[in-house]
N, C-alpha and C positions, 0 to 999 in steps of 0.2 A: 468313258474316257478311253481313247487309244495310247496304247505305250508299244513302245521300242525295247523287247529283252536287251541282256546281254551277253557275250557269247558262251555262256556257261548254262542259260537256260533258254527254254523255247518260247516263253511269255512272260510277262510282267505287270501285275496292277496295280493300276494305281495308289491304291489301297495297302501297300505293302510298308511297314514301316523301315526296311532298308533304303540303306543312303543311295540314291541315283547321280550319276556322274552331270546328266545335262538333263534340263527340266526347257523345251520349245513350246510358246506362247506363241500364237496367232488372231488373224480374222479368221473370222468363217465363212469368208470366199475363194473362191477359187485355186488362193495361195495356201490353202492346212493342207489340200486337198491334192498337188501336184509338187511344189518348190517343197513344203515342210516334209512330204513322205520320202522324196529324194536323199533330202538332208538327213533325217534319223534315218534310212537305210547309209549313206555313208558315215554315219555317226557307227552304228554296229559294225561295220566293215574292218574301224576301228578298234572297236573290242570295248568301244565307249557306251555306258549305259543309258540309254535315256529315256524320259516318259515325255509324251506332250499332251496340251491343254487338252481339257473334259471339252465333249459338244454339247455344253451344257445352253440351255433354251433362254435367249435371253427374256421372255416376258418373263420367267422366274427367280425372281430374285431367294436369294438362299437365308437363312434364319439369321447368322451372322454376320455376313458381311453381303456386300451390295452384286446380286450376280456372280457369285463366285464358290460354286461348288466345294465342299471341303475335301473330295478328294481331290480338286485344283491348289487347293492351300497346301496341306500334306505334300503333294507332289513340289511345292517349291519351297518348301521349308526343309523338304529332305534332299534336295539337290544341291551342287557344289558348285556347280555353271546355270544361269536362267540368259538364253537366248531368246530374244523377243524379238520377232519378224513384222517387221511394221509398212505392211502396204496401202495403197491407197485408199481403199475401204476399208483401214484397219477401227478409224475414229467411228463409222456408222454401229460397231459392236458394244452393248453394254459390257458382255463378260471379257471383252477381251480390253477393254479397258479398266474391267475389275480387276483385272488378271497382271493388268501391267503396275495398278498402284498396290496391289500386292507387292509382286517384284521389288519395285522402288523403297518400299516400305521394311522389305527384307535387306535390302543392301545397306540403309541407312542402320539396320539394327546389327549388321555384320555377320546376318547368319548365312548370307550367301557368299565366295570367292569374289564372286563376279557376277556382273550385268552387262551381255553383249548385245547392247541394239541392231538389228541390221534394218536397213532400208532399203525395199524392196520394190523396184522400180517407183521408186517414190526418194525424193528430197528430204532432207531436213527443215526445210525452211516451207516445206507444203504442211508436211507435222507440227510443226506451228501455228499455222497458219490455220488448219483446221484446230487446234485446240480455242481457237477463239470465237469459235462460231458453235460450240458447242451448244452453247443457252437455245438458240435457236432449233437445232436440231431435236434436244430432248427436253422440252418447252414443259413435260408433263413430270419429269424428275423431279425430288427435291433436291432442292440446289445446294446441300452440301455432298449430296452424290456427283453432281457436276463439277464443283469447284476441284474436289478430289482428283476427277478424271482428267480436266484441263491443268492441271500443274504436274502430274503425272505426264505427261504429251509433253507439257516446254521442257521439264528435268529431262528427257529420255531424248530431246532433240539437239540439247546442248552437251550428251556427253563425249565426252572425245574418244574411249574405247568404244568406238562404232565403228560396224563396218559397211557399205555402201555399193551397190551395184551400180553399174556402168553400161550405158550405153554398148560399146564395143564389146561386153564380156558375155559370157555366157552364163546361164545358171549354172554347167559344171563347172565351172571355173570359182564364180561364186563359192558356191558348196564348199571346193577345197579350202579355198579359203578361210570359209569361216571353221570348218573341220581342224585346220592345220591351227587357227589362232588359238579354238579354244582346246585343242592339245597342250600347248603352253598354259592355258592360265590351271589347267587341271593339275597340271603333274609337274610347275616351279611355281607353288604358291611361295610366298613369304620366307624362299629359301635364298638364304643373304648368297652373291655369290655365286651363283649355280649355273646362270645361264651360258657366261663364256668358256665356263669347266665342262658344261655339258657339249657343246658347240665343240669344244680341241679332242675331246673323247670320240665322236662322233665323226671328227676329220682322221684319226688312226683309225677306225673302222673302215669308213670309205675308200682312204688311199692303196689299202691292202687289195691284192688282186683276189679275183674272182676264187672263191673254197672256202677253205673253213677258214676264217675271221676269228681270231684270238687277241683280244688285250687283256694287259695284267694294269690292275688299279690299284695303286702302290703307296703308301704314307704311313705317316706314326696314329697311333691309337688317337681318335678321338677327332681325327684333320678332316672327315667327311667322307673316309673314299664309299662309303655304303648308301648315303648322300646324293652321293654321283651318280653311283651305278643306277639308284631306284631311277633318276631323271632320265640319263640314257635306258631303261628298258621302261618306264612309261610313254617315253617319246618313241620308239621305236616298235613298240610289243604289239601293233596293230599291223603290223606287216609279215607276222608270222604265228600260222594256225596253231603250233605246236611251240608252246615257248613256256619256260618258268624261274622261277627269281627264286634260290634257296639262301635264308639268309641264316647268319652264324650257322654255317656249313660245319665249318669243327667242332663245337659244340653237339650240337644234332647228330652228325656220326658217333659221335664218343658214346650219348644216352642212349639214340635207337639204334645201333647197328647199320652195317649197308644195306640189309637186305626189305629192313621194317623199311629204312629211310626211303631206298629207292619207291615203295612200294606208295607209301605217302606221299612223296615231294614229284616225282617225274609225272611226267607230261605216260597216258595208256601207251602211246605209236613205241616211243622209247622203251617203256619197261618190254614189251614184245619183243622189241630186237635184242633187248638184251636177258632174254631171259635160254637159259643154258641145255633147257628139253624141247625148245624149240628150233626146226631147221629156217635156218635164212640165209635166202640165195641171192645173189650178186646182185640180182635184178629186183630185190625189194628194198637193199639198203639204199639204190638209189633216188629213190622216194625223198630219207630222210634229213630237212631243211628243221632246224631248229634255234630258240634263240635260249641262251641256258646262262644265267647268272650264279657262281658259286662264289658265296660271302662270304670272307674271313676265312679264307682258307690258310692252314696253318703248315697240315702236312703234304706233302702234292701225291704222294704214294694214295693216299687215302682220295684222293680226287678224282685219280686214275682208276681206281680199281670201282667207282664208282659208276664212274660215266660209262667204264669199260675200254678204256684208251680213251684217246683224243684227235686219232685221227681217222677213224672210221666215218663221221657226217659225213655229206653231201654237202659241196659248193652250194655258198650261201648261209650256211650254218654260220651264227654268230655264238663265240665262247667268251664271259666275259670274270674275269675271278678276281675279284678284290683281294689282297693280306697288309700285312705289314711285314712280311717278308717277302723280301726281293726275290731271294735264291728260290724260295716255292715256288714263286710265281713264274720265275725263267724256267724250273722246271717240269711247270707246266704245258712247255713248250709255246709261247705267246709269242709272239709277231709283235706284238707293238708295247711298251709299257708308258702307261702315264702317272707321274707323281705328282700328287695333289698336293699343290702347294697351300700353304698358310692364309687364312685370309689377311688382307691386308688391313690398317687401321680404320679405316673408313666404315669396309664392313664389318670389322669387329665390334666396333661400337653400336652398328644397327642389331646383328643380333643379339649385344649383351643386352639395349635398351627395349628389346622386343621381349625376353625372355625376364629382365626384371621387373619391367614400370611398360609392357605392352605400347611399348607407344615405339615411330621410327627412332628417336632421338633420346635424351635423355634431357629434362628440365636441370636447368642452370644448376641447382643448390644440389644437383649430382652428378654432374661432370668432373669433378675429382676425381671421386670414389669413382664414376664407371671408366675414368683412364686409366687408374691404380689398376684396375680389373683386366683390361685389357693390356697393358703393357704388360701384366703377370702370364695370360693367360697367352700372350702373344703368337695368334692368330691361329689357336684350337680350340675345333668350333663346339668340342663337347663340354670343355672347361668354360668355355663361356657362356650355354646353356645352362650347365650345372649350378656354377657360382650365380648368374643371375634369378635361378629360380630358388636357391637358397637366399638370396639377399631381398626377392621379392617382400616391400608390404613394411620395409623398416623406412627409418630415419636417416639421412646421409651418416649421421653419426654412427647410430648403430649398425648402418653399414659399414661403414668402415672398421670397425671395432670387429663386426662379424668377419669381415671378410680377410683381416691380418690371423684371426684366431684359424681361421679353415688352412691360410696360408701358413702357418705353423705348422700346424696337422691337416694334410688334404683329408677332403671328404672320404668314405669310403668308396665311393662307385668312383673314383679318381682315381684311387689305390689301387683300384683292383681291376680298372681300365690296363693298366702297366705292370700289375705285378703280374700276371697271366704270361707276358710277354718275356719278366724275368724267369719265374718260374724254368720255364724253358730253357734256360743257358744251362751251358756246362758250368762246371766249378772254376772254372776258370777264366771264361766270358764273366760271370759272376763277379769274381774279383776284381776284373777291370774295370766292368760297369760301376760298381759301387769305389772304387778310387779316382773315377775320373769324375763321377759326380761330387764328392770332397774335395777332389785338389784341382783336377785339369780339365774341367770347362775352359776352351777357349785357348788354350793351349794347343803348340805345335806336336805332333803325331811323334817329331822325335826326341823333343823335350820330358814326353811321356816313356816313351821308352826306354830313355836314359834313365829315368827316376826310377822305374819299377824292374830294372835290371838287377838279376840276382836272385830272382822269385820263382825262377822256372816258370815268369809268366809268358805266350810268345804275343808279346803285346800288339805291332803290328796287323798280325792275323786278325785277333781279339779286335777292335777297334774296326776292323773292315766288315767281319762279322755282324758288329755292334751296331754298325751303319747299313746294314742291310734289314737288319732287324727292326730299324728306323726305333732305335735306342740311342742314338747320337747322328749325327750330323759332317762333313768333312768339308770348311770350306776352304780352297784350296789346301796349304798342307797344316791346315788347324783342326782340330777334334773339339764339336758343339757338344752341350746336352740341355736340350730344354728345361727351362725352372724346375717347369711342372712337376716333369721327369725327376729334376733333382730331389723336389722335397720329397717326391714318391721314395727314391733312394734312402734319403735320413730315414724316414717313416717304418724302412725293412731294417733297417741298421737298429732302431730303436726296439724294434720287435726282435730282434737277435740278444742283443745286450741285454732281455727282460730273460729272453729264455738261458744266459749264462753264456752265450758267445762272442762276446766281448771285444773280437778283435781289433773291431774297429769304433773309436769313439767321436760322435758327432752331435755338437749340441750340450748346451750348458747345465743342463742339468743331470747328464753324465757322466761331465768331465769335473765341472768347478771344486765338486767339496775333493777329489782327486788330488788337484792343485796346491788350494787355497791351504794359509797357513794357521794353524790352531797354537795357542799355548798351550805345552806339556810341560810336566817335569823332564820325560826321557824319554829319547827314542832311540835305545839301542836295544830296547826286547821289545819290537811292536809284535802285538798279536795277533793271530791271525785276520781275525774281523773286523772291518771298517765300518762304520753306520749304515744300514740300510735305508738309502735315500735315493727318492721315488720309486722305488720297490728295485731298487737292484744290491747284489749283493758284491762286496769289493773284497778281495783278499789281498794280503799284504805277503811277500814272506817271509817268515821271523827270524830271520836275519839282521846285521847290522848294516844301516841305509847306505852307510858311507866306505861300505866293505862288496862291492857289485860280484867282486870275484869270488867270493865266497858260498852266493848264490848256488842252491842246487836244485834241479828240477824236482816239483812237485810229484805226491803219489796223486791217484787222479781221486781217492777217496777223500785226500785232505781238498779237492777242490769243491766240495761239496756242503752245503749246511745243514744244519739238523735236521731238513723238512728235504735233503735228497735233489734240491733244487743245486744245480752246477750258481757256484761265485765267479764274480770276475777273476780274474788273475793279473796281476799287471804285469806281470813277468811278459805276458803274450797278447798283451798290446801292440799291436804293431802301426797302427796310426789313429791321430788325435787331429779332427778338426773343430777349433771353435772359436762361434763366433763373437765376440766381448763385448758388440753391441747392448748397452745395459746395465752390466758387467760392473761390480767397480768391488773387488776383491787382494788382496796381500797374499803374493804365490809362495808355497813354501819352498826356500834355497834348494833341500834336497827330494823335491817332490817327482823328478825325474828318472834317480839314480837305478830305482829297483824295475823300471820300463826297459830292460836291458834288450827289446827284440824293436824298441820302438823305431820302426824306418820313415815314419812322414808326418810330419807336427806342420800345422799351419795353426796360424795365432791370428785373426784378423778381423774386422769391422765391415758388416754389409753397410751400415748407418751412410746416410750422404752427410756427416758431420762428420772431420775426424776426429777418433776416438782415444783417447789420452794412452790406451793399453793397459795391459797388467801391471799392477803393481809387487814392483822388483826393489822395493826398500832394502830386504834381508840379503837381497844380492842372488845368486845362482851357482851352487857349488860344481855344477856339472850337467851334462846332455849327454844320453845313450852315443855312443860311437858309432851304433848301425843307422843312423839317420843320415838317408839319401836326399831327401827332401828338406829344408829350414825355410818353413816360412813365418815368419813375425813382423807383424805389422806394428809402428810407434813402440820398439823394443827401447828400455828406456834404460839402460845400464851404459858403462862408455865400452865396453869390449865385451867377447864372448867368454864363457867360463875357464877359467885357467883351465881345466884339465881336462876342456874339451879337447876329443882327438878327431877332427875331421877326414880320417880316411876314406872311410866311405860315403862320404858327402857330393853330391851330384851340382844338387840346385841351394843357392845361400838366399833368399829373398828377403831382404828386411827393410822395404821402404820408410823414410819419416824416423826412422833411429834417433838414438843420441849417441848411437858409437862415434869414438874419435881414431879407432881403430882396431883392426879385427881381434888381433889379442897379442901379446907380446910374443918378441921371437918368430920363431918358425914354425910354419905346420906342412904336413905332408899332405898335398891339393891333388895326387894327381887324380882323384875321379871327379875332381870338378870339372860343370862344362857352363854354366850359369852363376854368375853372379850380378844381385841386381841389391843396391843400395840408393837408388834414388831420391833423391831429396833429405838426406840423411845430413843435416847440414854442420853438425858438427863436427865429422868427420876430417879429419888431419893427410890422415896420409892411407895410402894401401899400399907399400914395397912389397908388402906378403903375397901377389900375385903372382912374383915372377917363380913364383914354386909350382902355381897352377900350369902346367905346359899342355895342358888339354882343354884348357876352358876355350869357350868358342863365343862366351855374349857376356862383356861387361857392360852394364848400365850406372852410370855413375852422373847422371842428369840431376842434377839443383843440387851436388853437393859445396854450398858456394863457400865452404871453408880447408876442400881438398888445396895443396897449395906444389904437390908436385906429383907428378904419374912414373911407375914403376920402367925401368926399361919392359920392351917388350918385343924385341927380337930374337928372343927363344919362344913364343906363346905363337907356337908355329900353323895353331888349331883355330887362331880367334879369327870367328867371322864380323861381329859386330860389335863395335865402340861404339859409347853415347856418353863426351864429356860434357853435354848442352848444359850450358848455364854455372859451369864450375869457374869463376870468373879468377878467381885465384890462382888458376893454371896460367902459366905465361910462356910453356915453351909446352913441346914434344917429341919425343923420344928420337935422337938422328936415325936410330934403326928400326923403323915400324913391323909393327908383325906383317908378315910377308904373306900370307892367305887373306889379308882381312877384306871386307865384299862391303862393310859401311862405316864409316868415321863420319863422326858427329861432333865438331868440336864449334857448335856454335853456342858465342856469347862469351868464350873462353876468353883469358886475356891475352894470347900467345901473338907477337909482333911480326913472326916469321915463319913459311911453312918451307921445312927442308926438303932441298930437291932429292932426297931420296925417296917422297912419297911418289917419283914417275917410277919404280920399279915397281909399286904396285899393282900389278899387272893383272889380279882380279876385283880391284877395288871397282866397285859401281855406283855407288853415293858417297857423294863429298859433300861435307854442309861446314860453311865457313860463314854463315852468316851473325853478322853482329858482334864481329869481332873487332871491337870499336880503336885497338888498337893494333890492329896486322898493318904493315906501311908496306908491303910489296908481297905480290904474288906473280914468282918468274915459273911458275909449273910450266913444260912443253907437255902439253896436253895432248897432242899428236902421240907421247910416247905411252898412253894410258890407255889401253887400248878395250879394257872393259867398261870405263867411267859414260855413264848415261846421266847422269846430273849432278850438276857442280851450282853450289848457293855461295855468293859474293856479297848480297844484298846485303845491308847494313853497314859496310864495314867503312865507317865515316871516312879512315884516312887513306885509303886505297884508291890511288891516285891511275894505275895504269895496269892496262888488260894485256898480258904478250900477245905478241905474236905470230900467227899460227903460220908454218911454214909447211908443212906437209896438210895434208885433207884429214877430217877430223869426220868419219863417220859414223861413229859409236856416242857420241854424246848426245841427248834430246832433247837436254830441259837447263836451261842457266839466266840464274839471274844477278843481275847485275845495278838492280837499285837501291837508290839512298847510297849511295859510294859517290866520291872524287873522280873518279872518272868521268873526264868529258869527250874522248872521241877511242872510236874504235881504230886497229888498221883496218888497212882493205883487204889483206888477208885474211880477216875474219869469214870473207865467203871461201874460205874451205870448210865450215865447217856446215858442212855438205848433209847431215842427219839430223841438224837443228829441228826440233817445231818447237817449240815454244824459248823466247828471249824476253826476259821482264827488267823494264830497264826505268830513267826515271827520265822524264820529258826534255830535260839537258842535256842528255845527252845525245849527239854526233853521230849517226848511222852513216856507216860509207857508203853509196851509191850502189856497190858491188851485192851488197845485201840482198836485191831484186833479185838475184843469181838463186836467190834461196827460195826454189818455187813453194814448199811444201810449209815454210815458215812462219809463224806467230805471233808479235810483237805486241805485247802486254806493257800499258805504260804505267808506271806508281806517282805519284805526286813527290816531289821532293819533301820531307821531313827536317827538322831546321835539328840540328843535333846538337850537344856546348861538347865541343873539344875535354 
């Protein structure tokens, strides 16, 4: 048998039980002997390994199979590509027609990638055509050796991964061809996604001028970027003699050193240049063209001192270095960065379905469970390796069942996928990350700020930081953090709170028996110890609950229990998030009171049902006063606790309430800047706002028993009103807050809008829809000079649209359907910045309208409304 090494040895036999990249099958005419010797020399050129068919004698047939040598078997049982070269004398060969129902016989059983037929100055339909005339030819065969060989012939004629010579082409043309194809099927097998990741990778290489070629491969743990890189230096590593892929680069520095590393991992040319007793002169570094993959690089100092700089190569040298951090990677000095995005749903589900149940797709009675999967996992490609090879081989049930318990508690190789990445923060980055995964996923950059003002944290930085570190996400001025990421978050928090540092509490088992209320006789000497439940320890301090001021800091011995292990402290709690999904517990009134450092309480329901809330029977004697953050979801009391003092209160969040009002009297609002009570429908009234003179977003959407709104021209700071759907409001304030940027008063009941809303001079959304009783709208809208979209639609009794008298170039979007309105003026064509007008098919467009080249008219069907 002849073989083709590869470029790491000088020969290759067949006989060798290592895996070969390409296994070539031939006749034994003239074509093994010129086209196939061409091909595995450009196959090696490659750096691609390959062996081809034995010259094995066809009167000999072999002991077990028909003409097919066992080092011919071996050799395509251990290759990853089988190119069959099929010429016109290919059918006159027993063993090459052994050779080919082999093949076929391996592809069916999936031990091979792939089966690339070529057709070699020969058709397909001649390959056929000769498969029928077989019986004739080998008249002396027995005829299940024939049958074998002639279905072997029609399957390999009919596949469509072939590839086919041409008249006008050349055999070098040829050659590449099939070189360049089955590069691809070798190095993007079955990897979901990769091709056009590889392709955009590929385009930042090439568009970079002639020299050293740097890209930085940039994503959160677990997104592919290592994925990528191996596709881009398989696809490319045959173009350069001196090339090497070191993967978890930081890793490997840490264990062996630079100098073991260098000595292992680099390519001989390189460790010479850079080795420090040798002289090297101008004229031998320009020699050095290298392609050099550094994975997972974390610190760049360490990458530098490695390579020995990075700009010492030779033009042409490609540098390619994966991290998950941004800032390394620019410190690497990189020319091009690419971030690997997420895959999208499509291919998330082919790899979860590849990875759990081996097949592209997933059968019906697990399409649930592998969407739950994927929507979790939300297009990381290691979480969904992971989970699907954990779910592997169960029941949809017990899928599901497994997969919510993992999602409780991620796996460890999850864990520790992202804790590597925390590790690393400072103490400070630290506390961000772990508050924004509690409270402010999703959340505005300065909504976050606001909340955790006070802490000496510098939160801004921290969060750019965060986002480079690809630990959160920024889309426009919102702060992301992946599930994944999040539960990974709880999971460090829970391991803190075991080891006795308690600060921050997340998750119900604890916070609950914390809360929940016990019959005692008396709790005016509670003792120090609370039950130790699921192995953590609580301390109280024995104090009287309803006496906070009395409190006095712990010695750090009494924080301690018999076995030296630190207890919680609830004194130095300083936030509590949980979830009540489940939940069905009676809060104790003063279970608050001795949490005196507690700054951020969220109460709330992941469930898609909503969830009744805590149970507040005994009512609520009190709330820390350092509490910047209130979040309560379905809070079921009518007001807040009498002697709550909201000074330091930022954000109020209590959607689905039963307040009727925030608490009697007055309170001191000025560090509010959020208040959001939406849907909170028994709510009466909120006058207590006009105390807030710095809030900047009230949300007061479905409270449809509000029956009057506060004045609000001192609230000289609000950006965003939302009274949608308070139908009970039937006027609004003659002097509107003077900064506000969006009012929302659709669905209200308000009959008239006062013309002092044209002084609003940074308002930019106006929403007046469905305000089934407004009877005129005289706004000069000319005089609004921020206003980009103005909603009308619904408002049954709105009979007439002014008249614009001056050019309206600021506005972009107005609709104007299901209203009384039946003609426009003609001076509506000043409104010269128009694109889109949504109106209903009755109405009367002036002619002038045409005027409006850039414009959009969206028609609604008329809606029959009852007065």
């Amino acid at each position: 048998m002849s073989s083709s090494p590869s470029s790491s040895s000088s020969s290759s036999k067949a006989t060798r039980p290592t895996t070969n990249d390409v296994f070539i099958g031939s006749g034994r005419d003239n074509t093994r002997y010129a086209f196939v010797s061409h091909l595995s020399a450009a196959f090696r050129r490659k750096h691609i390994s390959v062996i081809e068919e034995d010259d094995k004698d066809d009167t000999l047939p072999s002991e077990n199979s028909e003409y097919l040598s066992k080092e011919t078997q071996s050799a395509i049982k251990s290759s990853k590509v089988c190119v069959v070269v099929l010429s016109e004398e290919f059918s006159f060969f027993k063993s090459s027609l052994s050779t080919l129902v082999e093949v076929i016989y391996r592809q069916h059983d999936k031990n091979c990638v792939a089966v690339v037929p070529v057709f070699y100055r020969v058709s397909r339909s001649t390959v056929e055509q000769q498969s029928e005339k077989l019986d004739e030819a080998f008249l002396s065969e027995p005829k299940e050796h024939v049958i074998k060989w002639r279905n072997a012939l029609k399957e390999v004629s009919h596949l469509e991964e072939a590839l086919e010579s041409k008249d006008e082409q050349s055999d070098l043309e040829l050659v590449e061809k099939i070189v360049k194809y089955v590069n691809e099927k070798l190095f993007l097998p079955n990897k979901v996604g990769i091709k056009w990741r590889l392709l955009e990778v590929e385009n930042l290489i090439s568009k970079q001028p002639l020299g050293i070629r740097r890209v930085g491969i940039w994503g959160m743990a677990g997104i592919g970027k290592t994925t990528v890189a191996e596709a881009v230096y398989s696809q490319m590593k045959g173009d350069y003699e001196t090339r090497s892929f070191i993967r978890n680069f930081e890793k490997q520095f840490q264990k062996k050193g630079l100098y073991h590393l260098r000595e292992r991992r680099l390519p001989p040319r390189v460790k010479d240049k850079l080795d420090i007793n040798k002289s090297i002169s101008n004229d031998s570094q320009q020699e050095m063209i290298i392609f050099l993959v550094l994975d997972d690089v974390r610190n760049p100092v360490n990458a530098e001192s490695f390579l020995g700089g990075f700009d010492w190569f030779d033009p042409g040298t490609v540098i390619i270095i994966t991290s998950r951090d941004k800032h390394a990677i620019l410190q690497c000095r990189v020319s091009e960065i690419y971030e690997v995005k997420k895959l999208d749903d499509e291919e998330a589900l082919k790899l979860f379905s590849a990875s759990a149940f081996g097949k592209v797709l997933p059968e019906n009675a697990y399409q649930k469970v592998s969407e739950m999967v994927v929507k979790y996992a939300n297009g990381n490609a290691k979480a969904l390796s992971c989970y699907g090879a954990k779910l592997k081989g169960k029941t949809p049930e017990e899928m599901e069942a497994e997969f919510l318990k993992h999602k409780r508690s991620p796996p460890s190789d999850i864990v520790e996928l992202f804790k590597s990445s925390y590790d690393e923060l400072s103490d400070n980055e630290k506390n961000i990350f772990l508050d924004i995964a509690c409270f402010f996923s999703g959340k505005s950059v300065e909504h976050v700020d606001q909340a955790l003002q006070g802490r000496g944290l510098f939160v801004s930085i921290g969060i750019q930081y965060l986002s480079e570190k690809s630990l959160v996400t920024k889309t426009g001025d919102r702060v992301e953090m992946h599930e994944l990421i999040q539960d990974v978050a709880r999971k460090i928090l829970d391991q803190e709170v075991e080891n006795g540092k308690g600060h921050r509490l997340c998750g119900a088992h604890c916070i609950q028996h914390l809360l929940e209320f016990k019959e005692t006789k008396s709790n005016e000497n509670v003792e120090g110890i609370s039950p130790d439940v699921a192995g953590l320890n609580i301390f109280v301090n024995p104090v009287s609950l309803s006496d906070t001021h009395s409190i006095q800091p712990l010695q750090e011995d009494e924080k301690k229990n018999s076995n030296g292990k630190r207890k919680i402290v609830l004194e130095e709690i300083e936030s509590i998030s949980l979830d009540v999904t489940g939940l069905n517990f009676v809060v104790n009134p003063e279970a608050f009171q001795t949490m005196c450092n507690l700054r951020l309480l969220k109460v709330y329901s992941s469930g898609p049902e909503q969830h009744p809330g805590l149970g507040l029977q005994k009512g609520l004697v009190s709330l820390p006063p350092q509490i910047r953050l209130l979040h309560w979801e379905n809070y079921n009391l009518q007001t807040l606790p009498e002697d709550y003092i909201p000074q330091n209160l930022v954000v109020l969040t209590m959607p689905c309430s039963q307040l009727q009002r925030l608490w009697e009297g007055t309170r001191k609002l000025q560090s509010l800047k959020t208040i959001s009570l939406q849907h909170s429908k028994k709510l009466v009234e909120i006058n207590q706002l006009s105390e807030a003179q710095n809030v900047e977003i009230i949300d007061l959407r479905g409270c449809t028993s509000l029956q009057s709104f506060a004045a609000t021209g001192n609230l000289k700071h609000l950006q965003v009103l939302n009274l949608c759907g308070c139908v009970e409001v039937k006027s609004f304030p003659e002097v509107p807050p003077p900064n506000i940027k969006e009012l929302n008063l659709n669905g209200t009941g308000i009959r008239e809008v006062a013309e002092s809303v044209e002084t609003l001079s940074k308002l930019i959304k106006l929403d007046l829809g469905n305000c089934r009783e407004l009877l005129k709208f005289q706004i000069k809208i000319y005089n609004m000079e921020s206003l980009e979209m103005l909603n009308l639609s619904g408002c049954i009794q709105l009979k007439g649209f002014p008249e614009t008298a001056n050019e309206v170039g600021n506005l972009k979007y107005l609709y104007l359907s299901c209203t009384a309105i039946q003609e426009l003026h003609i001076s509506f064509s000043n409104m010269i910045g128009l694109k889109v007008l949504k109106v209903s098919r009755t109405l009367n467009l002036p002619e002038s309208l045409k005027d409006l080249k850039d414009l959009e008219v969206e028609y609604e069907e008329e809606i029959e409304h009852p007065l």
